[in-house]
C-alpha positions in Angstrom: -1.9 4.2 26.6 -0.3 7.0 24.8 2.7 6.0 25.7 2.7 2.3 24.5 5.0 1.8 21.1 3.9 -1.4 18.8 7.6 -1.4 17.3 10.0 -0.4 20.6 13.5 -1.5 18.4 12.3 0.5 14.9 14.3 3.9 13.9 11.7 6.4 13.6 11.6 7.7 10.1 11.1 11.8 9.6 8.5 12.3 7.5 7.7 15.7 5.5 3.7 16.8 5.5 2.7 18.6 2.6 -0.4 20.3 2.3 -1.4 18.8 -1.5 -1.7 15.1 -2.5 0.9 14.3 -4.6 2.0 10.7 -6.6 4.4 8.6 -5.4 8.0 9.6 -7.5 11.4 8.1 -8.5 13.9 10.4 -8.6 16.1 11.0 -12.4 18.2 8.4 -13.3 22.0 9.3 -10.9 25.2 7.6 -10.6 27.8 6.6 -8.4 26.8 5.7 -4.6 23.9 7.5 -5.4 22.5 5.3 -8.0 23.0 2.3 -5.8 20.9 4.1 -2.7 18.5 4.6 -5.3 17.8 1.5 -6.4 18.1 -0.1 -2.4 14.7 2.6 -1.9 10.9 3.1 -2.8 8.7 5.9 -2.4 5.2 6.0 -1.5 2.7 8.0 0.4 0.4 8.0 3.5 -3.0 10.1 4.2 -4.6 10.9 7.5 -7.6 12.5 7.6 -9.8 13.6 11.4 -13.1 14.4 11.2 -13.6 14.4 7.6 -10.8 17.3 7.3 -8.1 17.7 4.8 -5.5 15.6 4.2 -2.5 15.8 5.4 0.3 13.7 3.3 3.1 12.1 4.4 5.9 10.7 1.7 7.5 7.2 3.0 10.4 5.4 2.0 11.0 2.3 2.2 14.7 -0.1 2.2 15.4 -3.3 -0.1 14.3 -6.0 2.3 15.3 -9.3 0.3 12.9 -9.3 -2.9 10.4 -6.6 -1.4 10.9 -3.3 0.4 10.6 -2.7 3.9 8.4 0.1 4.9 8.4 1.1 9.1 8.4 4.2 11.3 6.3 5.9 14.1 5.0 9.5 13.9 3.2 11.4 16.5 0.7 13.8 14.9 0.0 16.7 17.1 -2.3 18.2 14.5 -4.3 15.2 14.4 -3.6 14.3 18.6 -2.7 11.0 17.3 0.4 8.4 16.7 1.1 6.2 13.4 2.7 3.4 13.7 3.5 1.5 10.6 5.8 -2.3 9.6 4.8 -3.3 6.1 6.4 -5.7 3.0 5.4 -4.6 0.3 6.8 -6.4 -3.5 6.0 -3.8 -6.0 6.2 -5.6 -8.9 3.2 -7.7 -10.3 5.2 -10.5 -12.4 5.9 -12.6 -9.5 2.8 -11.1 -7.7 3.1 -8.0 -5.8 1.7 -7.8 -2.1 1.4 -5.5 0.7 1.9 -7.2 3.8 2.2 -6.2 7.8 0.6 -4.3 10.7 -0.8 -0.6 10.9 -1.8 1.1 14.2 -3.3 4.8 15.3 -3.9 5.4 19.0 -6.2 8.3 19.5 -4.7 10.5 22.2 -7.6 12.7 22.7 -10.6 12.0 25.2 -12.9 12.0 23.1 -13.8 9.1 20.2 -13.0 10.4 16.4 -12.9 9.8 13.0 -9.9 8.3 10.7 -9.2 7.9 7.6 -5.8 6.9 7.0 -4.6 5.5 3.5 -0.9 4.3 2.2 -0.5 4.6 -1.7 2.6 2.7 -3.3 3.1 2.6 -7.1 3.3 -0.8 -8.9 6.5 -1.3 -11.5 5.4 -2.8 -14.0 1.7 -1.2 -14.4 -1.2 -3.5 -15.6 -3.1 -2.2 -18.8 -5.8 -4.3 -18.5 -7.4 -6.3 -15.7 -5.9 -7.1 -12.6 -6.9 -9.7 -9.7 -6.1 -9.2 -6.3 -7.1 -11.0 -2.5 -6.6 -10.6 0.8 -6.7 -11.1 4.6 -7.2 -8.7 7.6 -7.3 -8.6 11.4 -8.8 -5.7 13.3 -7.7 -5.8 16.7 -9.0 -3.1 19.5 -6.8 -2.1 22.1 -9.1 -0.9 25.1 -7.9 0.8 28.4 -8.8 0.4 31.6 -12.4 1.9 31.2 -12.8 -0.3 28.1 -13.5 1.3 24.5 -15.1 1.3 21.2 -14.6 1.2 17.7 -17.7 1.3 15.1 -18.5 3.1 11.8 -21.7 3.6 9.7 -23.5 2.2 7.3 -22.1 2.5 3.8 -18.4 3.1 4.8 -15.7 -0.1 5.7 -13.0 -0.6 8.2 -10.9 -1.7 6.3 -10.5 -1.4 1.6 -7.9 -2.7 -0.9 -6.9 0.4 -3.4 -6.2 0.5 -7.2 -5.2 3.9 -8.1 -6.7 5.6 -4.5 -10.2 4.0 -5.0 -11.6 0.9 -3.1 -11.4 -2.2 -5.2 -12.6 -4.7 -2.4 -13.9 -3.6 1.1 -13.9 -5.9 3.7 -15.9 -4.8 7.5 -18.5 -3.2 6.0 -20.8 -0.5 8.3 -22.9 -1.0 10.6 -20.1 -2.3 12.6 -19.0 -2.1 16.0 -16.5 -3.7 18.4 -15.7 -2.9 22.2 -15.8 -3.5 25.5 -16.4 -2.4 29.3 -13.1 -3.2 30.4 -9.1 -3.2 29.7 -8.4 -5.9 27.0 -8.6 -6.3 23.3 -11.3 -7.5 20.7 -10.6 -8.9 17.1 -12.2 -9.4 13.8 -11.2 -11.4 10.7 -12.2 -10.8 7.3 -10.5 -12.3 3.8 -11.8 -12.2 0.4 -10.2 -14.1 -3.3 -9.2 -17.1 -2.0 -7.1 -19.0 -3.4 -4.8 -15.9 -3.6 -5.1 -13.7 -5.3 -8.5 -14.6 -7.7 -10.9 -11.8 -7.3 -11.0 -9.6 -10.9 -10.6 -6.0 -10.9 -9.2 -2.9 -12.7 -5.9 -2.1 -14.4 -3.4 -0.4 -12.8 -2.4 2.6 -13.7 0.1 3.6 -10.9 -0.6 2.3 -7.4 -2.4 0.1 -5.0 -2.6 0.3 -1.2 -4.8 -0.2 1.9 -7.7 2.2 3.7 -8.5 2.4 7.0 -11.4 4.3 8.3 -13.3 4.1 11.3 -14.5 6.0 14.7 -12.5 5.2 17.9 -12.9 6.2 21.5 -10.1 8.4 23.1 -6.7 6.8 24.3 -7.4 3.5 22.4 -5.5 1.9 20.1 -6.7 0.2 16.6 -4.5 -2.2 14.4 -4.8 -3.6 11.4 -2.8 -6.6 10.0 -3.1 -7.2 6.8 -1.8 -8.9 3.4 -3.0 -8.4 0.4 -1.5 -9.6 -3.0 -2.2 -8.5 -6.8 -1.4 -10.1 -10.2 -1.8 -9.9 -14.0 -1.7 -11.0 -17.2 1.9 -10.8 -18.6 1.1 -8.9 -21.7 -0.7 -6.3 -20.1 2.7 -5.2 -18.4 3.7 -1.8 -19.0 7.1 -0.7 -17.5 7.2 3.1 -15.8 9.9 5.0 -17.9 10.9 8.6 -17.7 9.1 9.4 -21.4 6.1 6.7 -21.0 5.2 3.8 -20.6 7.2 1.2 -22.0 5.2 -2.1 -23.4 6.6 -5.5 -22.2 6.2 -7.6 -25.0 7.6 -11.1 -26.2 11.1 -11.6 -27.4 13.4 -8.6 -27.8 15.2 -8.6 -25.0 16.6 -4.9 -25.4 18.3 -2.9 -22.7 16.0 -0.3 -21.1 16.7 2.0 -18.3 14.3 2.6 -15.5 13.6 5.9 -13.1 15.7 6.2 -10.6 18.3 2.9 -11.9 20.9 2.2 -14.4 21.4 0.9 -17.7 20.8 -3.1 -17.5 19.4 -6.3 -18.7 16.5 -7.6 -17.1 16.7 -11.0 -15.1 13.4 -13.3 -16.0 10.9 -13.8 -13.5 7.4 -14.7 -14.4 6.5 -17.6 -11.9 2.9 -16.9 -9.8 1.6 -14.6 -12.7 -2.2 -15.4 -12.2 -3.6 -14.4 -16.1 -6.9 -12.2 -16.4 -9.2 -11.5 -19.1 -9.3 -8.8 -21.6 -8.3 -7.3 -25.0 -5.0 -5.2 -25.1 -5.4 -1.7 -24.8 -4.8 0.2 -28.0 -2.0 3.5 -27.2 -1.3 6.2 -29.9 2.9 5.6 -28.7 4.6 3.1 -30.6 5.5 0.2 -27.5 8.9 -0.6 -26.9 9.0 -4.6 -26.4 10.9 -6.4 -24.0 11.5 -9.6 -22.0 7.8 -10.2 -21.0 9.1 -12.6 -17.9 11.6 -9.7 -16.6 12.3 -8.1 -13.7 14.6 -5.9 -11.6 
């Protein structure tokens, strides 16, 4: 089974692992062909864990894929005796609604079953001061060999979470749960929660959202996740990222800015699919800097 690949045709991106967590970054404002690549990428991060271990980090990029970024690659982990397979959309920017969309795999290499805990962090352009609502779908599917196979985690942990910030925000196959079977084949499990999409209230954002997937799985299986899940906002709780704070998106000036990792330029509006939440603006101690409240890149 080890040698089964869920995406044959994808490049295999090379990924660096570092040994501390760190945020997702945009690089300093660049010119020339430079500036264009820039604005064609987006940075995030991935975290495998084994056994309740340490982390080990891996920073992913991801290419302009029409009005979203493209995120896809393969990595064997020999550390870990595992592969990570990865094809995700993700629209990082919560005016229109943002949403994290695709399929996620890990086959276990060793023998034996073990533990994983693998989550992806992406940041969110414009952050969301106050309340946020997101929903979501997801399909487990276990990939047994010949001898059949197992996946199942305990009580008070979840196959499978939606992040705000690197903590769960929704969890959806909750423990006790277990799925297998005797023989070669695969098993499957749906879940979804805020319907109609996205509806269910939660935190601000403060710099990312993301999926988790942790779970036990018997050796040379393969687990897969598909999942979507989408996040929106009230308008004026927007709060662009800028290189010396946040930046405030208010009402009517409609003032040049210029972003991380971009040039100089007037925004475009956008604001359609904005699902509004609850809640009193934040107070800050920095004077905002207001701009088209319906923009974006």
């Amino acid at each position: 089974m080890g040698g089964r690949s869920l995406f044959p045709f994808l490049p295999v991106i090379v990924f660096t692992v570092m040994a501390m967590i760190p945020g997702a970054t945009f690089a300093s404002p660049v010119t020339g062909d430079a500036e264009t690549k820039n604005r064609m990428l987006a940075r995030g991060t991935l975290e495998l864990r084994t056994e309740g271990g340490s982390p080990m980090v891996i920073q992913i990029s991801g290419v302009r894929h029409e009005d979203a970024f493209r995120f896809a690659g393969s990595k064997r982990i020999e550390g870990a005796d595992c592969t990570i397979e990865y094809d995700w959309i993700a629209d990082l920017d919560p005016r229109g609604g943002a949403r994290l969309s695709g399929i996620a795999s890990i086959i276990n290499h060793a023998p034996l079953k073990r533990e994983f805990d693998l989550r992806v962090r992406l940041p969110l352009d414009p952050l969301v001061t106050e309340g946020s609502r997101i929903g979501g779908t997801v399909r487990v599917t276990l990939v047994m060999g010949d001898d059949g196979g197992r996946v199942d985690l305990p009580a008070g942990e979840s196959l499978w979470a939606a992040m705000i910030d690197g903590q769960p925000a929704k969890t959806l196959h909750r423990g006790p749960f277990a799925m297998g079977g005797r023989a070669k084949g695969t098993s499957s499990a749906d879940a979804s929660f805020g319907a109609p999409y996205p509806s269910y209230e939660t935190s601000a954002v403060t710099d990312d959202f993301g999926l988790r997937h942790r779970f036990r799985l018997s050796g040379g299986d393969e687990i897969r996740f598909r999942s979507e899940l989408k996040l929106a906002g009230d308008p004026a709780n927007f709060v662009r990222r800028r290189a010396d704070g946040p930046v405030r998106i208010g009402e009517r000036d409609t003032r040049v800015i210029i972003d991380l990792g971009a040039s100089s330029r007037q925004r475009e509006a956008r604001g359609s699919g904005v699902t509004r939440s609850r809640g009193s603006k934040r107070s800050s101690s920095r004077q905002p800097v207001r701009i088209n409240p319906d923009a974006r890149p």
